[in-house]
C-alpha positions as CSV (number, residue, x, y, z in Angstrom):
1,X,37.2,-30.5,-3.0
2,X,36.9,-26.8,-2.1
3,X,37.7,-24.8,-5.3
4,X,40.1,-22.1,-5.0
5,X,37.8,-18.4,-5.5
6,X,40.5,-15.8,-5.8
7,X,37.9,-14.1,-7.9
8,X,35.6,-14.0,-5.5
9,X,38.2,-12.4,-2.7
10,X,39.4,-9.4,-5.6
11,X,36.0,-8.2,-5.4
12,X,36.1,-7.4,-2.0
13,X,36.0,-3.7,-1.2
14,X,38.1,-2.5,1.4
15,X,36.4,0.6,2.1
16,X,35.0,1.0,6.1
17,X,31.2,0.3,6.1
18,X,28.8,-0.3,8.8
19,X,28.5,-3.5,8.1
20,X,26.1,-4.8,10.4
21,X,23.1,-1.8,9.4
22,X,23.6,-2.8,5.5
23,X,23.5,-6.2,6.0
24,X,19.9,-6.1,8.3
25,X,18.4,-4.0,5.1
26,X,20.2,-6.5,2.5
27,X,19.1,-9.6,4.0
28,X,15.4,-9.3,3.2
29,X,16.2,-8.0,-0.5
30,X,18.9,-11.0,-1.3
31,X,16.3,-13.4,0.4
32,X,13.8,-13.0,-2.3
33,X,15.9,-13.2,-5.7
34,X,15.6,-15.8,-7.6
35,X,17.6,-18.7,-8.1
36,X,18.2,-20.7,-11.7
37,X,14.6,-20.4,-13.1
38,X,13.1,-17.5,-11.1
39,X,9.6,-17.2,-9.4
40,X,7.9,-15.3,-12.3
41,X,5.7,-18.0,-14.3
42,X,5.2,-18.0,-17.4
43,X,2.2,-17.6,-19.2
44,X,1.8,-19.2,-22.3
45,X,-0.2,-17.4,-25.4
46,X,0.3,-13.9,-24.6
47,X,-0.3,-11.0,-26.2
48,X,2.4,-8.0,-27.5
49,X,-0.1,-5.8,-25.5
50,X,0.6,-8.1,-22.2
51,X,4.4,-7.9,-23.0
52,X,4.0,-4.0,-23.5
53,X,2.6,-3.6,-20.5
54,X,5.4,-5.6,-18.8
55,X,8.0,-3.5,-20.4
56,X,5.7,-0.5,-19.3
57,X,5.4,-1.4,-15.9
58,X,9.3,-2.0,-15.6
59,X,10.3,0.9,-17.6
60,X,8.1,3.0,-14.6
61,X,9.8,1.1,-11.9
62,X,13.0,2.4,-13.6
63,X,11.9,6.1,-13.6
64,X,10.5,5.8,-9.6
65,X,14.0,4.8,-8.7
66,X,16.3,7.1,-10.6
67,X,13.9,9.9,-9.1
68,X,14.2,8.2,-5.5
69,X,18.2,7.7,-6.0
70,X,18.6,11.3,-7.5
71,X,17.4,12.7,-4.3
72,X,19.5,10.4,-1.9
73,X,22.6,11.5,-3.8
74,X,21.7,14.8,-3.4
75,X,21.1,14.1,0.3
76,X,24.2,12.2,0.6
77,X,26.3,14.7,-1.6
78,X,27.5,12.4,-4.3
79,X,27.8,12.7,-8.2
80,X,26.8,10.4,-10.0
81,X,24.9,9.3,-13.5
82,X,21.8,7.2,-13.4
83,X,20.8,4.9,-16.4
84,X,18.0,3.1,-16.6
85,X,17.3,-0.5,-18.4
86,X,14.9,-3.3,-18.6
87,X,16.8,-6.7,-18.1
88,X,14.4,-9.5,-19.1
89,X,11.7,-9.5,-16.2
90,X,13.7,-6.7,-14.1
91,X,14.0,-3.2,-13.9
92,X,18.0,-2.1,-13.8
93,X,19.2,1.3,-12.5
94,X,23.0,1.7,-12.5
95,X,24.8,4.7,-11.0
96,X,28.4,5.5,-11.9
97,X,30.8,8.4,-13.1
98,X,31.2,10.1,-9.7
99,X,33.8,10.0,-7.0
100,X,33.6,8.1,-4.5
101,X,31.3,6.0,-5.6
102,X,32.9,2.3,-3.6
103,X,31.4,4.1,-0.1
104,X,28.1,3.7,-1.6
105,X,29.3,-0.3,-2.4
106,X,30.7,-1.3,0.4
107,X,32.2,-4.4,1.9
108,X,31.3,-7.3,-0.4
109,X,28.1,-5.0,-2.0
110,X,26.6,-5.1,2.1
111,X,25.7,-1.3,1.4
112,X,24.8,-1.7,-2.5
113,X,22.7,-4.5,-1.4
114,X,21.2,-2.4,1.1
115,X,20.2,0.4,-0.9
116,X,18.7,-1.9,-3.5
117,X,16.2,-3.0,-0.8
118,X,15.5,0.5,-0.1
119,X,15.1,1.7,-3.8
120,X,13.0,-1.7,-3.8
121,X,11.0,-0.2,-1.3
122,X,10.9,2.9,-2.5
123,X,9.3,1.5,-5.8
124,X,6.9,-0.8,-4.1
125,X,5.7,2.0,-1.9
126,X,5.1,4.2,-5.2
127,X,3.4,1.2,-7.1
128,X,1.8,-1.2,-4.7
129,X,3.9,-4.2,-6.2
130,X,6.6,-5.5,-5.1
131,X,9.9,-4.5,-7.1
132,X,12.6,-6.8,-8.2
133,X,14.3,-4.4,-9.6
134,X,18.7,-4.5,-9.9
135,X,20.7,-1.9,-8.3
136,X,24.8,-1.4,-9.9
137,X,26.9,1.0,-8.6
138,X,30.0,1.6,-10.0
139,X,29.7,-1.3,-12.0
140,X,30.1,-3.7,-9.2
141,X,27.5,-5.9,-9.9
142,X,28.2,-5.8,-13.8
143,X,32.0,-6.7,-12.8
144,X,31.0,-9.3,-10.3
145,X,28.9,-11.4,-13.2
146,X,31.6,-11.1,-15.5
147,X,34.1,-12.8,-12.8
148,X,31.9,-15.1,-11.5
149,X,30.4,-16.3,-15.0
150,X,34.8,-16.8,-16.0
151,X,34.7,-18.3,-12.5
152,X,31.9,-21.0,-13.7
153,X,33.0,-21.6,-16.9
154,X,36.5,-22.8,-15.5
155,X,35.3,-24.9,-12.7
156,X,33.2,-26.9,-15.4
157,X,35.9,-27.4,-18.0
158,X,37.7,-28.3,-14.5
159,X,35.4,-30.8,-13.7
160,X,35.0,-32.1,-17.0
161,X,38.6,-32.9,-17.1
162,X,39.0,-34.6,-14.3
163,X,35.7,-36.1,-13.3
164,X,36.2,-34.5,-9.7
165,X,33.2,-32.6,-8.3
166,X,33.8,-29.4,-6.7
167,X,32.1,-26.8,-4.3
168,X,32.7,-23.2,-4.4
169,X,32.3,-20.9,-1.7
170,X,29.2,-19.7,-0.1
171,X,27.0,-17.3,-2.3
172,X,23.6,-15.3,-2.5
173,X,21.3,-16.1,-5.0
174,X,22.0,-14.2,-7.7
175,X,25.7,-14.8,-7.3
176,X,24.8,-18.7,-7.7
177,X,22.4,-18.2,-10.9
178,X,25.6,-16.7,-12.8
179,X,27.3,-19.6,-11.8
180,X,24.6,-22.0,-12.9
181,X,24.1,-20.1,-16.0
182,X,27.6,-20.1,-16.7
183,X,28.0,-24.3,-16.1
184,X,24.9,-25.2,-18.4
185,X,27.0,-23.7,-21.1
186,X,29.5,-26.6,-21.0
187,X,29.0,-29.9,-22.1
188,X,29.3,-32.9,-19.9
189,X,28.4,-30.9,-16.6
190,X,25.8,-30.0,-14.4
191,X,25.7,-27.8,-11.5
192,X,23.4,-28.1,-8.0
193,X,23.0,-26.1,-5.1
194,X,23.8,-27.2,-1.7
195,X,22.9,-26.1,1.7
196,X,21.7,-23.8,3.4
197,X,21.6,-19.7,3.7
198,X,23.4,-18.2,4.1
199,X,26.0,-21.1,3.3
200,X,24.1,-22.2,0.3
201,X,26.8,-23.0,-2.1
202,X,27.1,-24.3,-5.7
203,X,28.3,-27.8,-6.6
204,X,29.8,-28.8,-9.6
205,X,29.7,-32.3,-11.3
206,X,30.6,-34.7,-14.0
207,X,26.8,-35.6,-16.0
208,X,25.5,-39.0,-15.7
């Protein structure tokens, strides 16, 4: 049974994009989040000075892409504060107080996903390493993981209740996680993901 996602559709943006350009620069940046558990393993015994340098390392990813989104603003001509955080094992850069600022969001997030690549980018070209640094603009992202975590948590008590599986809509990778993350925190349901990309989908279920 295909579970009704109306707050999947109030997230949608109607502001004019090129959709097509963002989505080509999104692709490869959406491609290589991780799903659930993540790719990052981890290393068992170490040391506060490996952790420091992990929080170093991030905390300069951070600082190379509020430099980098600085100037793009400025090239772009929008306003705009630019925070920087550490997130676990990512680097997170979030833009907002300006005008405007949904152009630079886009159409389901095609153009925030596409200049997260291109900060990515940016910070890879600077460090040598690949970035998996998190791009929020206008508190998109932030909003989104609020909706989709409610969104979670309601399909499990859902399923629960009745004992019928469902399947959401189509969603990226880190769009799925939430949902996952959000599942595991009921009782008496489990969550799997189904297909494939870009149709991969999340499916909910009774546990055995």
């Amino acid at each position: 049974m295909t579970t009704e996602t109306t707050a999947q559709d109030e997230l949608v943006d109607e502001e004019v994009v090129d959709e097509q350009a963002a989505q080509e620069l999104s692709d490869a940046g959406e491609a290589t989040d991780d799903e659930a558990t993540g790719q990052v393993d981890d290393v068992e015994g170490g040391t506060d000075d490996d952790e420091l340098d992990d929080d170093e390392r991030l905390i300069e990813e951070g600082e190379i892409a509020g430099d980098y989104l600085e100037q793009l603003l400025d090239v772009l001509d929008f306003d705009g504060d630019i925070d920087l955080d550490v997130d676990g094992d990512r680097a997170v850069v979030s833009i907002d107080g300006g005008d405007d600022l949904s152009k630079l969001v886009g159409r389901k997030g095609e153009v925030l996903d596409a200049l997260q690549e291109l900060t990515r980018l940016a910070v890879q070209q600077a460090t040598g390493d690949r970035s998996r640094l998190m791009l929020d603009i206008a508190r998109w992202r932030a909003d989104r993981r609020d909706r989709l975590a409610r969104l979670g948590r309601e399909v499990a008590e859902r399923v629960l209740a009745s004992g019928e599986k469902e399947s959401l809509d189509p969603m990226t990778p880190f769009e799925r996680k939430i949902v996952h993350d959000a599942v595991a925190g009921v009782d008496g349901v489990v969550s799997e993901s189904e297909g494939a990309e870009p149709k991969r989908r999340v499916v909910v279920l009774r546990s055995s």
